[in-house]
C-alpha positions in Angstrom: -54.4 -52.4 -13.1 -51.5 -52.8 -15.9 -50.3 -49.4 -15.3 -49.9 -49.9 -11.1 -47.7 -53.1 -11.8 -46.1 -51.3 -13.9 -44.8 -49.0 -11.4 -43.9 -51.7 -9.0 -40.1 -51.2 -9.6 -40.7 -47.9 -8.8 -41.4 -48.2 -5.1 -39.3 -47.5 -2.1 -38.8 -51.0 -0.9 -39.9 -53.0 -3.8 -37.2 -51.5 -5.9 -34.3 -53.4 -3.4 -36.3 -56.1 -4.2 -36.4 -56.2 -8.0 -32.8 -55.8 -7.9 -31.9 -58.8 -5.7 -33.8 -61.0 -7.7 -31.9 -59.8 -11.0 -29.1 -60.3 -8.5 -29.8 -63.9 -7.6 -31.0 -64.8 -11.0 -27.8 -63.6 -12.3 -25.6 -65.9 -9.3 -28.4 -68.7 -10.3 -27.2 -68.9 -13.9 -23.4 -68.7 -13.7 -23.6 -71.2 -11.0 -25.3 -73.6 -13.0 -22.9 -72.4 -15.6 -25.7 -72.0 -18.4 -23.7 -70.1 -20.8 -21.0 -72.3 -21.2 -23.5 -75.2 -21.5 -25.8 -72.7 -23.7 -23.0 -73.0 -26.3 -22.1 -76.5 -25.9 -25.6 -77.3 -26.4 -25.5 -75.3 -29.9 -26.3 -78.0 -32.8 -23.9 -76.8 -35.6 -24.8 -80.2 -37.7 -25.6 -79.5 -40.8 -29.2 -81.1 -40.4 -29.8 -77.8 -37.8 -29.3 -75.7 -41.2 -31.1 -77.5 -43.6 -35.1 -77.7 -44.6 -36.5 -80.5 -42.6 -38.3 -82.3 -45.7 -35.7 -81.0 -48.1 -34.2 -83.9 -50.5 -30.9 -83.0 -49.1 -32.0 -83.6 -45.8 -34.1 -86.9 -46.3 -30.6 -88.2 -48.6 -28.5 -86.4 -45.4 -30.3 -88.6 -42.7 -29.7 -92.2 -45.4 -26.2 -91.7 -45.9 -25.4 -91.0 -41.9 -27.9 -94.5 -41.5 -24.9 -96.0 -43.9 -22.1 -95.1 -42.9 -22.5 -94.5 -39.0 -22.5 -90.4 -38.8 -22.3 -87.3 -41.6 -19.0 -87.6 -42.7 -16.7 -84.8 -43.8 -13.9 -85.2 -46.4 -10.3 -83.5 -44.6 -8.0 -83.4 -48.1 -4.9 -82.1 -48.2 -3.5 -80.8 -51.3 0.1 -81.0 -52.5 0.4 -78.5 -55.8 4.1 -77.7 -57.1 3.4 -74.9 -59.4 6.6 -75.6 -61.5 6.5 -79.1 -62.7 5.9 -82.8 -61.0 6.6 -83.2 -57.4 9.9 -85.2 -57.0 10.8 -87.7 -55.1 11.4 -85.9 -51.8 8.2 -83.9 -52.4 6.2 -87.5 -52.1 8.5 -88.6 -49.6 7.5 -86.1 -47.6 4.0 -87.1 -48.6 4.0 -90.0 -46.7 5.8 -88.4 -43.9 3.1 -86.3 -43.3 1.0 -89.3 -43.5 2.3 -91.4 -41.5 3.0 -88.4 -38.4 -1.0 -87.5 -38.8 -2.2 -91.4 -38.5 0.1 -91.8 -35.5 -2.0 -89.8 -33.6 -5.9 -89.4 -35.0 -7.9 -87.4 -32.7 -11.3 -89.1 -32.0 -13.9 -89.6 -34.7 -11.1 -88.7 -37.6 -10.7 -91.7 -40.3 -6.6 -92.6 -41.2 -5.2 -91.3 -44.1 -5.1 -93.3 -47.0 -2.8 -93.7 -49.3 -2.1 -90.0 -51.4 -3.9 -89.5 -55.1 -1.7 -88.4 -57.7 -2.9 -86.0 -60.5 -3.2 -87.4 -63.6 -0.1 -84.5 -64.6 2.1 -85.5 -61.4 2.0 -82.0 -60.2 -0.2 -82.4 -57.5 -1.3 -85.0 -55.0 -3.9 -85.7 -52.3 -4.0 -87.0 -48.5 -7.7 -88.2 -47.5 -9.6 -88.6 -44.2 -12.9 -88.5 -43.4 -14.2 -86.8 -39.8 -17.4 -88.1 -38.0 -19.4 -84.9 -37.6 -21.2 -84.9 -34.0 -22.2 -80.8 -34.2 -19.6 -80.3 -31.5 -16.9 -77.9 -33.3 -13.7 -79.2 -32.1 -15.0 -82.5 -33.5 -13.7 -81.2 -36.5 -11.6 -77.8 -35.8 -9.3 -80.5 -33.9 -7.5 -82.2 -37.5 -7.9 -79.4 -39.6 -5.5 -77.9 -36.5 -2.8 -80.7 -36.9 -3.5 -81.6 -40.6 -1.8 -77.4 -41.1 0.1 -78.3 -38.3 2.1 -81.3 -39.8 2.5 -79.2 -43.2 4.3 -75.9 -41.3 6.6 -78.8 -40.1 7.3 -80.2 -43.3 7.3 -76.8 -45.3 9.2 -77.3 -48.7 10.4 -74.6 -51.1 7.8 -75.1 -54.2 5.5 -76.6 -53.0 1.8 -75.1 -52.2 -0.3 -76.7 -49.6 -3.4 -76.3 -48.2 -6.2 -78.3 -45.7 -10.1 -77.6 -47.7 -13.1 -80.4 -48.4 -15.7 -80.3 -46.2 -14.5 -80.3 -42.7 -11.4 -77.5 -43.9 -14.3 -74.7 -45.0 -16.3 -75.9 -41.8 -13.2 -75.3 -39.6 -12.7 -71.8 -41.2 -16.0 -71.1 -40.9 -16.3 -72.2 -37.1 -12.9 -70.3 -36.3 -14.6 -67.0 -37.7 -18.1 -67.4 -36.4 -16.0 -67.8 -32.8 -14.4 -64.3 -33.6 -17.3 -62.7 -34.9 -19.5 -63.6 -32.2 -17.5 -61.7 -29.8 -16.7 -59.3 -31.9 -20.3 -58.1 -32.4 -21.1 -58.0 -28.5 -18.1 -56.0 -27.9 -18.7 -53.9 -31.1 -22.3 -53.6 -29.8 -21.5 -52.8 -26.4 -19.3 -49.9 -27.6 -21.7 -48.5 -30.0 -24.4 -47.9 -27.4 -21.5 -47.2 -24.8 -21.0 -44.3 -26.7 -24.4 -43.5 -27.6 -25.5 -43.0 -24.3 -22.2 -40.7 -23.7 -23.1 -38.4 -26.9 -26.9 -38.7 -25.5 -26.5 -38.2 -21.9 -23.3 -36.7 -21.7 -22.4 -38.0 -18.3 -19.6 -40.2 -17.3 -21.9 -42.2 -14.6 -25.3 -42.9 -16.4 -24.1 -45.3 -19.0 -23.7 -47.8 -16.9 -26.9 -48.4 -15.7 -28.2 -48.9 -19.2 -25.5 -51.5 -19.5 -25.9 -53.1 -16.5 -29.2 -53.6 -17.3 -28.6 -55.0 -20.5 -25.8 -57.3 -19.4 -27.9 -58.5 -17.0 -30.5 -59.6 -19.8 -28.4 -61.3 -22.0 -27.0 -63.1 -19.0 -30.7 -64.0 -18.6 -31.0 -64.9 -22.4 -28.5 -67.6 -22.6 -29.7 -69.0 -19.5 -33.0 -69.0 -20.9 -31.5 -70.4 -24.4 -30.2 -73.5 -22.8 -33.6 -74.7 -21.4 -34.8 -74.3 -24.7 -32.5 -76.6 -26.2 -33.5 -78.9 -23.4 -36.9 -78.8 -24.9 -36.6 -79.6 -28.2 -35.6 -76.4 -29.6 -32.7 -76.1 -32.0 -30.2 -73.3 -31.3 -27.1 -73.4 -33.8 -24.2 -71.0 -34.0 -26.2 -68.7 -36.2 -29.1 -67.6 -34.0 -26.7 -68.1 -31.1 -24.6 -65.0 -32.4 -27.6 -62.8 -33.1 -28.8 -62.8 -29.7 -26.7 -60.3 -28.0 -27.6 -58.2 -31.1 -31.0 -58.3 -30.4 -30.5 -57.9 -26.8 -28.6 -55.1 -26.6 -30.1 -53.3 -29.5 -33.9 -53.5 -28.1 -33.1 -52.9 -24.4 -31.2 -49.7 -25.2 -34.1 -48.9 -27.5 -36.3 -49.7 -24.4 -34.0 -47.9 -22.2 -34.3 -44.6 -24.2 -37.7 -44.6 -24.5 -38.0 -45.3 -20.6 -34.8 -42.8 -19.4 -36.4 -39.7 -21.6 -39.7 -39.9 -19.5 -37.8 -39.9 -16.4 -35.8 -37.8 -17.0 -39.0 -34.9 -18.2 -40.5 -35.7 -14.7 -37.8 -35.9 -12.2 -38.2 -31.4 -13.9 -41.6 -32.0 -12.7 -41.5 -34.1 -9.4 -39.3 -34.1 -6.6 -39.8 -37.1 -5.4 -37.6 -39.5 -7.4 -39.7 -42.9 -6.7 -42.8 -40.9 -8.3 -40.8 -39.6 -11.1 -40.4 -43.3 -12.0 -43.8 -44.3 -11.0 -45.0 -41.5 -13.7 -42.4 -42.3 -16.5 -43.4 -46.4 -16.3 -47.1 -44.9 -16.7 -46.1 -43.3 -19.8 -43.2 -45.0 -21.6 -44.2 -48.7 -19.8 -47.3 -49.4 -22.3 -45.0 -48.0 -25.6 -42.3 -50.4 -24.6 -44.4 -53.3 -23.6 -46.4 -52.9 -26.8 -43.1 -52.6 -29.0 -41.7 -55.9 -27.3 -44.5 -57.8 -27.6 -44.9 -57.0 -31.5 -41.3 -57.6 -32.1 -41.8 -61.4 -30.2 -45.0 -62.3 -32.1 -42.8 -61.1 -35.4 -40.2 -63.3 -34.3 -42.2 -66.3 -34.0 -43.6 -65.8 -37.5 -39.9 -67.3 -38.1 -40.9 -70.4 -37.1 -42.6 -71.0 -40.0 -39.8 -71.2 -42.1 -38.7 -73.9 -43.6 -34.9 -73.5 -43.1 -34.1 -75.1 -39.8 -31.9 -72.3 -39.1 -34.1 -69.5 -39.7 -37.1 -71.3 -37.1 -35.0 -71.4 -34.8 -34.1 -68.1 -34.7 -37.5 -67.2 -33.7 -37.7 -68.7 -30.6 -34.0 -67.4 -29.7 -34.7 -64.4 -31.1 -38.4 -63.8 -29.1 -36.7 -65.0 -25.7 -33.9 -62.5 -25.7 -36.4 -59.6 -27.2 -39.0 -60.7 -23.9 -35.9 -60.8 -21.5 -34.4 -57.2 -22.7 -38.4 -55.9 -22.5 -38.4 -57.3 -18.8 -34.8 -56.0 -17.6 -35.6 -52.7 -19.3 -39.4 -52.6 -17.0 -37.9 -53.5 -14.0 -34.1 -53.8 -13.4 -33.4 -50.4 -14.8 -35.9 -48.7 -13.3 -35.4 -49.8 -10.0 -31.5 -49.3 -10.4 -32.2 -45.7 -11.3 -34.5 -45.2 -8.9 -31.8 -46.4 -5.8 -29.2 -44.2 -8.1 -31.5 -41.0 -7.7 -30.7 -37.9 -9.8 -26.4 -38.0 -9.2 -26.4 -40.5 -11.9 -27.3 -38.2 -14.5 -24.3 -36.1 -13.4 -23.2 -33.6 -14.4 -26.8 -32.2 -16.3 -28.6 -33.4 -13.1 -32.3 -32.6 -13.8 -33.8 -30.3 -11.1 -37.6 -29.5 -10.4 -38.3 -26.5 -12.4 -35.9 -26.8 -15.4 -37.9 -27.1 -18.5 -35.0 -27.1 -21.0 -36.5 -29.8 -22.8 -40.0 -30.1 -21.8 -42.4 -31.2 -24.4 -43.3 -27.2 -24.7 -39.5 -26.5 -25.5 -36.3 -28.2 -27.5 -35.6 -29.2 -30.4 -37.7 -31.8 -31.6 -40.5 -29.3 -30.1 -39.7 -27.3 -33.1 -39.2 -30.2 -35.8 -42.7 -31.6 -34.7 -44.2 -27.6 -35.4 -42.6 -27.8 -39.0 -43.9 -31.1 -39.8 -47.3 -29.9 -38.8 -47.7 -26.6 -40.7 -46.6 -28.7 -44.0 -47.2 -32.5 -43.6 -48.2 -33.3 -47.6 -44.6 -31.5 -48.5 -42.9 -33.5 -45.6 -44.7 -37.1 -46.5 -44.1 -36.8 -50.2 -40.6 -35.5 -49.9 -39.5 -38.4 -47.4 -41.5 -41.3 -49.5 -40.0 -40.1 -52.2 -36.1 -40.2 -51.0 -37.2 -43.7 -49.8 -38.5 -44.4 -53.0 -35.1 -43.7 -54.1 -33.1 -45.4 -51.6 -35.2 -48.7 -52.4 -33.9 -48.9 -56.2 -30.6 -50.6 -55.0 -32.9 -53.6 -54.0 -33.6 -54.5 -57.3 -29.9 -55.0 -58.0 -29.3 -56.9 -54.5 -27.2 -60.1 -55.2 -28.1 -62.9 -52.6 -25.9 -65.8 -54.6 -23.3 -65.7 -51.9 -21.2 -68.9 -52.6 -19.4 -70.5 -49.4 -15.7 -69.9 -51.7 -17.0 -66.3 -51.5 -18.1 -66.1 -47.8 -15.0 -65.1 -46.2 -13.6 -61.6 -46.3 -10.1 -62.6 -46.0 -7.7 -65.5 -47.4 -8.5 -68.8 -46.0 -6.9 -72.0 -46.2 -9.9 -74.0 -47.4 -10.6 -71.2 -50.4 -7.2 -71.3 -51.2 -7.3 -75.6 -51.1 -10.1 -75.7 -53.4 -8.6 -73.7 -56.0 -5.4 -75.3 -55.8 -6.8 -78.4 -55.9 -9.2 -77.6 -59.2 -6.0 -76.9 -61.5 -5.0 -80.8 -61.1 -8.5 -82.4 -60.4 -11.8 -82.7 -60.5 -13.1 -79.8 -58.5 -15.6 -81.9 -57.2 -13.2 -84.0 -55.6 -13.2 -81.5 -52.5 -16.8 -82.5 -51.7 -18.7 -85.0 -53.3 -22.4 -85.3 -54.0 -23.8 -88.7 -53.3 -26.7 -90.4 -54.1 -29.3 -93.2 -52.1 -30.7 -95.9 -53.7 -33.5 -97.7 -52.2 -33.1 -100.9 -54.4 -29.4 -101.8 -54.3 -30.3 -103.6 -58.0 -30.8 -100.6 -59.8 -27.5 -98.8 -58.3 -25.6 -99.8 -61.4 -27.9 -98.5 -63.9 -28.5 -95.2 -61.4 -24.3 -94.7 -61.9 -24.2 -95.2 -65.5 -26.5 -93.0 -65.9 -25.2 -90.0 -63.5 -21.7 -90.7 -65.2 -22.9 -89.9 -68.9 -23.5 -86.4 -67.3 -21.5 -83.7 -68.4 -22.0 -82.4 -64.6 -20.4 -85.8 -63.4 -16.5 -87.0 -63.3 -16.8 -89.8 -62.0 -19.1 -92.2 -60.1 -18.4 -95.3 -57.6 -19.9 -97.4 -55.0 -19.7 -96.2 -51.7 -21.8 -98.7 -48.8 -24.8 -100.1 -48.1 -27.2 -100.7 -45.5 -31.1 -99.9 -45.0 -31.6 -96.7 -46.7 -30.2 -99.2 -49.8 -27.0 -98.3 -51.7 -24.8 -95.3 -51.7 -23.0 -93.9 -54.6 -20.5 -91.3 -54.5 -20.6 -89.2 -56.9 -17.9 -86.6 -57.8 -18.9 -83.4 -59.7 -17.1 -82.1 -62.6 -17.3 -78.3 -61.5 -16.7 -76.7 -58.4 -19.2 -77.3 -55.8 -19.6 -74.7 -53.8 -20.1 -72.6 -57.1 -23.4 -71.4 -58.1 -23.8 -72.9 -61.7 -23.1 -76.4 -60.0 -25.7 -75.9 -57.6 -28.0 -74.8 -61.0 -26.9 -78.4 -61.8 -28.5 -80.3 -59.4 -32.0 -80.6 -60.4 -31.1 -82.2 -63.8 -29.0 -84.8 -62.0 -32.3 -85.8 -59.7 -34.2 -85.9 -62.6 -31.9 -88.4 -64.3 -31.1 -90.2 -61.2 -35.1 -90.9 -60.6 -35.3 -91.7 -64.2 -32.7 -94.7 -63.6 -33.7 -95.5 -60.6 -37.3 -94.8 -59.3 -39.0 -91.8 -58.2 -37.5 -92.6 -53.9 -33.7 -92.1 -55.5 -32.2 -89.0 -53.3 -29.4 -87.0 -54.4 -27.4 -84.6 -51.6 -23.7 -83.2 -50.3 -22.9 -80.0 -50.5 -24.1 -79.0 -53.8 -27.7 -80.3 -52.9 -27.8 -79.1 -49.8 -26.8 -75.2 -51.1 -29.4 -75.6 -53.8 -32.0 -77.0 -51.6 -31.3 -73.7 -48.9 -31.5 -71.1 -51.3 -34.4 -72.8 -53.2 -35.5 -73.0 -49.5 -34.7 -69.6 -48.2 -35.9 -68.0 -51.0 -40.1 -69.9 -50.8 -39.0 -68.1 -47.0 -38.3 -64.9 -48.5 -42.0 -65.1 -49.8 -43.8 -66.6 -47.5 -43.1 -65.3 -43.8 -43.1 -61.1 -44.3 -46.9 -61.4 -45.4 -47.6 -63.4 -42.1 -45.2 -61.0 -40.2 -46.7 -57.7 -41.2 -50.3 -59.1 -40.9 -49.6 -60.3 -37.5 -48.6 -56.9 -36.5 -51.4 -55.3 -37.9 -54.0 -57.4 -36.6 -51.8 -56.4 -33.2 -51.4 -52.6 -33.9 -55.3 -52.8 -34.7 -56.0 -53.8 -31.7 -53.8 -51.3 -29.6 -54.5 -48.3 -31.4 -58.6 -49.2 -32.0 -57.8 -48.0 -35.3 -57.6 -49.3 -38.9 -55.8 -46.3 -41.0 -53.1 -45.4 -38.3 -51.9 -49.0 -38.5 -52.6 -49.2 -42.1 -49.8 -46.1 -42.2 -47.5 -47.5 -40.0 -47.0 -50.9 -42.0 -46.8 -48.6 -44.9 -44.2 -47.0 -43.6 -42.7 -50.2 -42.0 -42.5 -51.8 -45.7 -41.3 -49.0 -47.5 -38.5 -48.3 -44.8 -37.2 -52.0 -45.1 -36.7 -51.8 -48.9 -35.2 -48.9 -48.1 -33.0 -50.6 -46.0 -32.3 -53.2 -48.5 -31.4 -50.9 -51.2 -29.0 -49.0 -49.0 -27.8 -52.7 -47.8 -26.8 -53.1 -51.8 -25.2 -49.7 -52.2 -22.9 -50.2 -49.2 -22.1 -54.4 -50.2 -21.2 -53.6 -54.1 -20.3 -50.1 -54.3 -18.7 -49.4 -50.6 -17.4 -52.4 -49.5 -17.4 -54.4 -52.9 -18.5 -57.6 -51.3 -19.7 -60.4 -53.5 -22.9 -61.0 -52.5 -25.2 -61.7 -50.0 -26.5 -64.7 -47.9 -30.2 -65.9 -49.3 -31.8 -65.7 -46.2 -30.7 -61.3 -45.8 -34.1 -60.4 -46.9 -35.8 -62.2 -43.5 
């Protein structure tokens, strides 16, 4: 019964059929314009990042109850590298001030007045921005804020737009490049793939076509999931074409290479199909469905990020397995043979039957010596896996970006007359507004701590800023934050919470890392319990999750070589591993 709906696509007049409904689905969702809405609907807040019963999030969720929304420091720094800024250097100062409060976009604070350095070299222009999770929100001052200081340029004088909202404005304005990057990087790649594969100038579209069609499908898809409930941020929004196109032209391999043996054996085309769905449909329906039920493991996670990537994830994985068992076949089949032109396959030609080729001949040498074969690969995968030890997942948001940014290049400018904290202050929720005091005195007789001051009130109870000594995106400060909470509960009662930026990295990686642990167990015993089942076997799927664990460290370790060695990149993120 599965195996004759599985050649349904295959038929003379269903195949029209299959096709205008990929058709019509396809009209269906850029009419209703779901992909522009699938990444409006994106929540980039940084609550869609964070652990859901995380300190950082619980002290997140008080302090937007206080003061209205999240709110991201915009600071401007003024550095002259030669001595105190002079009078026309702080006139122009307050130029820039006054130009940028003369017209605020929406949800951005005014400037107040500037902060001198204690040395008078330096100076600083504050606003805060309203966070909503809609990017322009805050891409839209950072814009003018560099805008106003091109205008102003003076010889001698650095400048530069960081805090908060200056790294999240970098980070949005690369995520934007990379996203479309890696679709048209991915298209290429199995563009020319199926060239060096095929060798025809005409079949390679039909594999494309069918997985352009699918990741039209995905996003469509997407936004009704956000319409659920589900959280999609920019993250798992950018790894679904990656997914997409990589498993539906691993499907459409696997599918195209068993039509392709029996269009040699049939004449009739439709059959050929009907045969190669047979054959390849249950290997690709079993793949897909163990790469979805892997996927959802993700949900598990406690980063908010990396659950929702399993739902994202499983959709465009169950969308590419559907295009790939229906849309492509029935496209070929309307196609016939002229779209493997010019090495059309003819009845009789058994070039590369499963009695002749290439990998005929590897499969007859791995068969008259398997124990050689098995120890030599396991071994060069032993190997390979030794870089994994070494692998550095401390990636620091300073350290994130390949290239110079602004908001790097702020914070460092900034640290040589300030605080470093200054940039982006922790802060800290106080239930009972009475013991704020004695909570401050105490955080300010911290080494960690330059300062502490009052900053609103409201239900949650009081808020207190709290600026760090040290820089805080850097990884010792985050190694910091646990001492603080102590001593901040110790002052204060066990319900004090301590977050910003600091807290939140520590509370990710601590986060990511109880992840790390936790979900490839789940994950790998979900697929056997599934591979156990398909192959009515226990030691065949006890090899292949052998194999599966041994080529991911692998993986990993190669991973390293290539980041320290090759590339020489600082690190990685925490959450590689999943």
């Amino acid at each position: 019964m599965r195996r004759s709906l599985l050649t349904l696509p295959a038929r003379p007049r269903l195949k029209w059929v299959f096709l205008v409904v990929w058709l019509l689905i396809a009209f269906a969702i850029g009419a209703g314009n779901l992909p522009a809405k699938f990444d409006d609907a994106q929540d980039n807040e940084s609550s869609s990042f964070l652990p859901g019963d995380a300190e950082s999030t619980k002290a997140l969720a008080a302090s937007e109850e206080i003061q209205g929304d999240e709110l991201l420091p915009l600071v401007i720094v003024y550095k002259r590298a030669d001595g105190k800024l002079s009078d026309a250097d702080l006139q122009r100062i307050e130029t820039d001030r006054e130009a940028l409060n003369s017209d605020l976009p929406p949800r951005t604070s005014r400037y107040g007045e500037p902060t001198p350095s204690p040395d008078g070299s330096a100076a600083l222009l504050q606003a805060q921005i309203r966070a909503n999770g809609q990017s322009e929100t805050i891409t839209e001052p950072v814009d003018r804020a560099r805008d106003q200081l091109e205008k102003t340029e003076q010889p001698g004088v650095e400048t530069a737009v960081t805090g908060g909202a200056g790294f999240s404005a970098d980070a949005i304005t690369v995520f934007e490049s990379i996203n479309g990057t890696l679709l048209i990087a991915t298209a290429s790649i199995v563009f020319i793939l199926l060239l060096i594969v095929y060798r025809s100038p005409i079949f390679w579209f039909f594999p494309l076509f069918a997985v352009g069609m699918a990741e039209l499908a995905a996003r469509g898809v997407g936004f009704g999931l956000t319409e659920i409930g589900v959280t999609v941020n920019g993250q798992s929004a950018g790894i679904l074409p990656v997914l997409v196109f990589g498993a539906g032209t691993d499907y459409a391999l696997l599918l195209v290479a068993r039509y392709r043996e029996e269009l040699r054996v049939h004449e009739d085309k439709h059959e050929a199909m009907a045969q190669a769905l047979r054959r390849a449909g249950p290997a690709i329906l079993a793949s897909g469905l163990t790469v979805i039920a892997a996927l959802l493991c993700l949900t598990l996670a406690e980063v908010q990020g990396t659950a929702g990537l399993g739902p994202i994830g499983a959709t465009g994985i169950a969308v590419a397995m559907i295009s790939m068992l229906t849309l492509l076949p029935a496209s070929l089949v309307i196609a016939g043979r002229w779209s493997f032109w010019p090495f059309i396959p003819h009845v009789g030609d058994h070039k590369a039957d499963e009695t002749h080729g290439a990998w005929r001949r590897i499969g007859e040498n791995i068969a008259r010596g398997p124990r050689r074969i098995w120890v030599g690969t396991v071994a060069i995968l032993l190997i390979m896996t030794v870089g994994w030890l070494n692998l550095d997942t401390g990636l620091t948001q300073t350290s994130s970006f390949r290239d110079d940014v602004e908001s790097v290049r702020g914070q460092q400018l900034l640290s040589e007359s300030f605080p470093a904290g200054a940039s982006a202050p922790a802060y800290a929720i106080v239930p009972d507004p009475a013991r704020a005091p004695a909570v401050a005195a105490a955080l300010a007789k911290q080494d960690a701590v330059e300062d502490v001051r009052m900053d609103g009130t409201g239900p949650p109870g009081q808020e207190l800023q709290v600026i760090l000594a040290d820089d805080p995106y850097a990884t010792s400060t985050y190694d910091q934050i646990p001492e603080l909470r102590r001593v901040a509960k110790e002052a204060g009662g066990e319900d004090v919470l301590l977050g910003g930026p600091s807290a939140i990295e520590r509370d990710l990686r601590v986060a990511a890392a109880r992840d790390s642990k936790l979900i490839p167990p789940i994950a790998l015993a979900v697929v056997l319990l599934i591979l156990i089942v398909l192959l009515r076997a226990l030691v065949a799927p006890l090899i292949l999750i052998g194999t599966v664990i041994l080529s991911f460290l692998a993986a990993l370790g190669v991973g390293y070589f290539f980041f320290d060695v090759v590339f020489g990149f600082p690190g990685s993120d925490p959450s590689l591993p999943l």
